[in-house]
N, C-alpha and C positions, 0 to 999 in steps of 0.2 A: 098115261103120258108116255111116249116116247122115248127108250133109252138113246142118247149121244154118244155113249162112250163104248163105239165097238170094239177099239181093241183094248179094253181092258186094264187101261193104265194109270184111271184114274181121274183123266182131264178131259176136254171135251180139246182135241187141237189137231195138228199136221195127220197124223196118219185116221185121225178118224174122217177129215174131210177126201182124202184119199179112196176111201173105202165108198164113201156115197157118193164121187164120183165115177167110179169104176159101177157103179149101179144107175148113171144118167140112163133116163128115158122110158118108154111106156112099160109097165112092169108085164111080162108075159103070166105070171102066176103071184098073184096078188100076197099069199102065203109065204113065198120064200122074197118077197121084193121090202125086205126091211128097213130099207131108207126112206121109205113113203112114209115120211111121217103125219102127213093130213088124209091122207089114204083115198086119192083120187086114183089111184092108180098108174102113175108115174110118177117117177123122181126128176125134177127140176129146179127153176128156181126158186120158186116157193119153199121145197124142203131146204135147200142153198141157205135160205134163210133163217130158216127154224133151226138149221143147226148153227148157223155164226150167230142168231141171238142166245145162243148156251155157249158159246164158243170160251173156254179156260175155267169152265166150269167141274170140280170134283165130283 
C-alpha cells in the first residue's frame, strides 16, 4: 500500500497534496515517480483521488 504522508507529520493534509502536485504528469522514471500510487505511470487524477480518500488520516 501506498504511503500518503510525505512530509512526515503525521496526517495525510495541505503540504502532502502539495508535493503530488508538484509531481502532476507522466512519470519520466517510474522509481523516483512516488506519487503514482496505482502505478500507471503518471500522477493524475486518479492518484488526486487515492490521496483525498486518506486525506487527515495518521
Amino acid at each position: 500500500m501506498p504511503h500518503y504522508d510525505y512530509d512526515g507529520d503525521g496526517m495525510v493534509a495541505g503540504r502532502d497534496l502539495a508535493i503530488v502536485l508538484s509531481q502532476w504528469g507522466a512519470c519520466e522514471q517510474a522509481a523516483s515517480c512516488w506519487a503514482d500510487f496505482n502505478f500507471d505511470e503518471v500522477v493524475d487524477a486518479a492518484d488526486l483521488a487515492l490521496l483525498l480518500l486518506h486525506w487527515g488520516e495518521a
